[in-house]
C-alpha positions as CSV (number, residue, x, y, z in Angstrom):
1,X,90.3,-52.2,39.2
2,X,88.3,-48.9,39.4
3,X,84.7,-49.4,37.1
4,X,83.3,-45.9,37.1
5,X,79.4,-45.6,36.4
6,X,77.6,-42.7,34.1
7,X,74.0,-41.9,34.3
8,X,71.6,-39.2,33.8
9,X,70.8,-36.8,36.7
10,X,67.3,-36.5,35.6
11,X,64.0,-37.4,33.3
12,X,64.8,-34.1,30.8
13,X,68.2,-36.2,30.5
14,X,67.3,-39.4,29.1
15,X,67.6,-40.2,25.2
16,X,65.0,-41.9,23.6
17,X,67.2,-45.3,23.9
18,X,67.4,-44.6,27.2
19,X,63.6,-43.7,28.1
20,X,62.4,-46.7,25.8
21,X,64.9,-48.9,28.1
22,X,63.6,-47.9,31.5
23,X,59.8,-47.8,30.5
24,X,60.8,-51.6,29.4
25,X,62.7,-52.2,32.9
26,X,59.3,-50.7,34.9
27,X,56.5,-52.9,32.5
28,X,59.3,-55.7,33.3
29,X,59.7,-55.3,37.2
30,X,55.7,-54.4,37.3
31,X,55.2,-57.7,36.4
32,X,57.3,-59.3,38.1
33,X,55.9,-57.6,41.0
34,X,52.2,-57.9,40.9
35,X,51.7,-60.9,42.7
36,X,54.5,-61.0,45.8
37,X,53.5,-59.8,48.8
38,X,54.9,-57.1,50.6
39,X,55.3,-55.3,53.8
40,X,54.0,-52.3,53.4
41,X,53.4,-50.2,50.6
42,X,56.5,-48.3,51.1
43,X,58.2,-51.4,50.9
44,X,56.9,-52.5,47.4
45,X,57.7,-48.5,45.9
46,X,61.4,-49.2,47.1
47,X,62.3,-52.8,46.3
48,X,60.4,-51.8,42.8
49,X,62.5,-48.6,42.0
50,X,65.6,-50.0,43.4
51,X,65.4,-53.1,40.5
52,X,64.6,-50.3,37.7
53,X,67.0,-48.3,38.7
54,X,70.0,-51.5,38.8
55,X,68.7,-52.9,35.6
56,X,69.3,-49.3,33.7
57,X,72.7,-49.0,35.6
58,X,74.0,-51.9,34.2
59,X,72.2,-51.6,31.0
60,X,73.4,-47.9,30.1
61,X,77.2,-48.4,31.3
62,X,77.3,-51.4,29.0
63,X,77.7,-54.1,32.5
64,X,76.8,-57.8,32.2
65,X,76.4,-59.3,35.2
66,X,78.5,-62.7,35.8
67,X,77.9,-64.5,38.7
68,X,76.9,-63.6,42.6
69,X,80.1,-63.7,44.1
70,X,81.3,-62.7,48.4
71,X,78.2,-60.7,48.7
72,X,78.4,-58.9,46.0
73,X,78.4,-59.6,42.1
74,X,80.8,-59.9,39.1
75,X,80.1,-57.5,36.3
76,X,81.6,-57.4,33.0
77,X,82.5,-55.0,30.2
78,X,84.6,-54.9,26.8
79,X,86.3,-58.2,28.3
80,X,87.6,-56.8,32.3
81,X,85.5,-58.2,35.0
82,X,85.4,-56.1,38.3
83,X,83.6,-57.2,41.6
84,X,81.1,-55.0,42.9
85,X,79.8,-55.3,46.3
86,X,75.6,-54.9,47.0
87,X,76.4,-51.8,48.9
88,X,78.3,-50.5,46.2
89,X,75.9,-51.2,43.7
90,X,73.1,-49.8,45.7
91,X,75.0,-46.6,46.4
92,X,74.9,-46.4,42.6
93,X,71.7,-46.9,41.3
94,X,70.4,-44.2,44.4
95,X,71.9,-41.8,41.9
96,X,68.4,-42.9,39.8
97,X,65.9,-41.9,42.6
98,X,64.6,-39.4,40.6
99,X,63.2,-41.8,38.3
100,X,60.9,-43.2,41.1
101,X,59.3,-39.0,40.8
102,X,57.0,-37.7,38.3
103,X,58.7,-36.0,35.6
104,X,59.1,-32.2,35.9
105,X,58.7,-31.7,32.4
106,X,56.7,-33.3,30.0
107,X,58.1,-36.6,28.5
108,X,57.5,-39.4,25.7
109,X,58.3,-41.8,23.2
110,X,59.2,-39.7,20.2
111,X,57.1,-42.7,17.8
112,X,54.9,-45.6,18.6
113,X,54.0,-47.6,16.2
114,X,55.0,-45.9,13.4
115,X,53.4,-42.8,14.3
116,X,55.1,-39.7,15.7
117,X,53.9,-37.6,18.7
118,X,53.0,-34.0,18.8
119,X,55.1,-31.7,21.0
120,X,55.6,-32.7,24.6
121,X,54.4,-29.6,26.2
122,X,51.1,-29.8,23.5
123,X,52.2,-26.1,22.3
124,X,51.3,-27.0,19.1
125,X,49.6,-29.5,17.4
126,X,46.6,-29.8,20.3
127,X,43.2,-28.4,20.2
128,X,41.0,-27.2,23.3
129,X,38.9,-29.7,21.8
130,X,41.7,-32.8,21.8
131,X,42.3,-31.5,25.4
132,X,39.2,-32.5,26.7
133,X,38.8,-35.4,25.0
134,X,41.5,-36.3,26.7
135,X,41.4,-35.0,30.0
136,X,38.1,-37.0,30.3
137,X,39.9,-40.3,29.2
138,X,42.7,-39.6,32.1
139,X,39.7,-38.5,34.8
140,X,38.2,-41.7,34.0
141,X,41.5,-44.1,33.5
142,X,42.5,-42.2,37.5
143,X,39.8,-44.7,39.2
144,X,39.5,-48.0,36.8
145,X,43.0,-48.4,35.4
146,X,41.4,-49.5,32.3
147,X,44.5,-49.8,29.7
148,X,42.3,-48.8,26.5
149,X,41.7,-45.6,28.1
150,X,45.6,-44.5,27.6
151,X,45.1,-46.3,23.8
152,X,42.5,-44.0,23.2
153,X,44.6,-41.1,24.2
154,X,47.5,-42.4,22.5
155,X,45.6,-42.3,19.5
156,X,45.2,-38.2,19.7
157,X,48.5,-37.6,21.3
158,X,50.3,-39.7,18.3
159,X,47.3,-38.8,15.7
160,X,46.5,-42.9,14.7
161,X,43.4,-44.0,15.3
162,X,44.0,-47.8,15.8
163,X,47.8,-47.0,16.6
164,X,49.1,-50.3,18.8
165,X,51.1,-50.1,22.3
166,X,52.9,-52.3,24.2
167,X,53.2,-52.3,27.8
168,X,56.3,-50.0,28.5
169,X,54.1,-47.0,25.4
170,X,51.4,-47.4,28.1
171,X,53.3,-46.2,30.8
172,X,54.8,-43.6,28.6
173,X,51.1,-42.0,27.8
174,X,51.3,-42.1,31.6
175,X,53.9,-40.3,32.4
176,X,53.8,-37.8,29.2
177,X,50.1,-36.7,30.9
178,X,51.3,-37.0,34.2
179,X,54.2,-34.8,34.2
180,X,52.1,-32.4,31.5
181,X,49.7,-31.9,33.8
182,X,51.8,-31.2,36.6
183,X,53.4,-28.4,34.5
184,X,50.0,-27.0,33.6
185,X,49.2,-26.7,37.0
186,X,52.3,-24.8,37.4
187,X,51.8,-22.2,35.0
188,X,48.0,-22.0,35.6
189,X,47.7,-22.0,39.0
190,X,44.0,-20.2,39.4
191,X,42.6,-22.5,36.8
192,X,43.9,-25.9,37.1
193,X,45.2,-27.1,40.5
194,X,47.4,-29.8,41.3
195,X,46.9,-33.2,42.5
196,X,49.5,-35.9,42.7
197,X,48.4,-38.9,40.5
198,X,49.1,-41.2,43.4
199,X,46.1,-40.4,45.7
200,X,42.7,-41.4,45.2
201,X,40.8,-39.0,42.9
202,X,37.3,-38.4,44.1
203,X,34.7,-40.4,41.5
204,X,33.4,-38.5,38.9
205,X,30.8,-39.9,36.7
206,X,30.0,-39.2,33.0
207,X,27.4,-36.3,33.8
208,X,30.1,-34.3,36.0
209,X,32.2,-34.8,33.7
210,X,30.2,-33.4,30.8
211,X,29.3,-30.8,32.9
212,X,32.7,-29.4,33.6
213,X,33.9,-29.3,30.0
214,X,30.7,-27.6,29.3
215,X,31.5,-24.9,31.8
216,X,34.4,-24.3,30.3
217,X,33.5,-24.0,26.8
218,X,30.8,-21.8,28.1
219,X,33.3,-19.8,29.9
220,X,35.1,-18.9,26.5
221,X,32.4,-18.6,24.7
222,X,30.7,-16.3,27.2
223,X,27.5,-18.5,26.6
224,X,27.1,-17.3,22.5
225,X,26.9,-20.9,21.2
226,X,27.7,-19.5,17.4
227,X,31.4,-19.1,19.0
228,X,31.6,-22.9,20.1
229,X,33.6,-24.6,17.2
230,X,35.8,-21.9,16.8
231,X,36.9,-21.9,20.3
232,X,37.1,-25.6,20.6
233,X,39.3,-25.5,17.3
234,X,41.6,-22.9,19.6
235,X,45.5,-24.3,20.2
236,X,44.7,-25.9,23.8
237,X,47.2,-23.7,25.4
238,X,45.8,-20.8,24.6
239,X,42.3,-21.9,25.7
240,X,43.6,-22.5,29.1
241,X,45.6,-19.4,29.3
242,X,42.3,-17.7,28.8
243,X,40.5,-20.0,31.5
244,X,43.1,-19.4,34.0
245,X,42.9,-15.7,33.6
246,X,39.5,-15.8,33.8
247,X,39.4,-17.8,37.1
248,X,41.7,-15.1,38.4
249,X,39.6,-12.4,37.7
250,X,36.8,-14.3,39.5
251,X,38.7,-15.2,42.9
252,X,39.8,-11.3,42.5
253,X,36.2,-10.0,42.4
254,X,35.0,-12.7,45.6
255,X,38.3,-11.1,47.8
256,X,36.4,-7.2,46.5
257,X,33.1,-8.7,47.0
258,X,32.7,-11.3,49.1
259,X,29.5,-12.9,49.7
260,X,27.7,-12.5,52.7
């Protein structure tokens, strides 16, 4: 008997069932995970996407899994049973590798908690000043994995200041920032450069930190600090269109002019 598996071919294709499912299936297998040992690092990334990507196989095409049986395992659905071998089974859930990437374009949980998100790609609904409230919550969450660090930024993403996540929201506000930031970098390429969210960040304390956002307010502002709250009240994309056009200008004039 033929069993024929559907899934989606990327992150832009998931539904909100299916997104909340997977996010559960990677807080599940992340548990699961966190104290075996493991050969190698590489080893861990593939044992841990090839669970994910079973349990959301079987979970999406409706499969309940019987028994082990020659090798392989007995799956069920609407009553028929059909034997699937491991090789089989792994052949299908490769289809999901790309869940084991960073989304291409931004991604999240519609609602948590009651409380609905702004857009995904922030083009509305997200101030300059929002954006580097929040920036500095992700720079900071990079090197101590805190978890309150992606509550506070939940709170401004979803607009609820004591709004409450479980594991699989946190790793949504992960990947939402994640694969937004990505895209950023994309479109501005002079200002904001890109950096995958796997390797180290250098450290950066609270004074570098200040002094950055500072530099760029200043950079709008053009150092007239009557123009400050308007320009952090500015849509954040439009704020960083400006900043990337501005860094352009500068690496143009160092190519005219370059220092001797």
């Amino acid at each position: 008997m033929t069993l024929n598996l559907t899934a989606p071919e990327s992150w832009s294709e998931l539904t909100q069932e299916q997104l909340s499912y997977m996010l559960k299936a990677m807080s599940i297998v992340n548990r699961m995970t966190l104290n075996r040992s493991f050969r190698s690092k590489e080893d861990c990334g593939w044992q841990v996407s090839a669970n994910v990507a079973t349990r959301c196989l079987l979970h999406w095409n409706r499969l309940k899994v019987i028994t082990p049986y020659a090798g392989g395992w007995i799956l069920a659905r609407d009553g028929k049973e059909y034997l699937v071998s491991a090789g089989d089974l792994a052949t299908a859930a490769s289809m999901l590798s790309w869940m084991s990437r960073i989304p291409e374009a931004p991604v999240r949980l519609d609602v948590i908690d009651g409380a609905r998100a702004i857009s995904a790609d922030v083009e509305e609904d997200l101030s300059f000043d929002d954006y580097l409230a929040i920036e500095a919550l992700w720079q900071v969450w990079q090197q101590t994995n805190d978890d309150r660090l992606l509550r506070s930024m939940a709170a401004i993403l979803y607009r609820k200041e004591d709004i409450r996540l479980q594991n699989f929201e946190l790793l949504s506000i992960f990947y939402w920032w994640a694969s937004l930031k990505a895209m950023l970098s994309v479109r501005y390429p002079n200002f904001l450069q890109t950096s995958p969210v796997d390797q180290a960040e250098p450290h950066v304390d609270e004074l570098t930190l200040r002094r950055s956002m500072d530099s760029q307010i200043r950079a709008l502002t053009k150092g007239d600090i009557t123009k400050e709250k308007m320009i952090l009240s500015l849509p954040a994309i439009r704020a960083l269109t400006e900043l990337d056009a501005l860094a352009r200008e500068y690496e143009d004039l160092n190519r005219k002019y370059p220092s001797k």
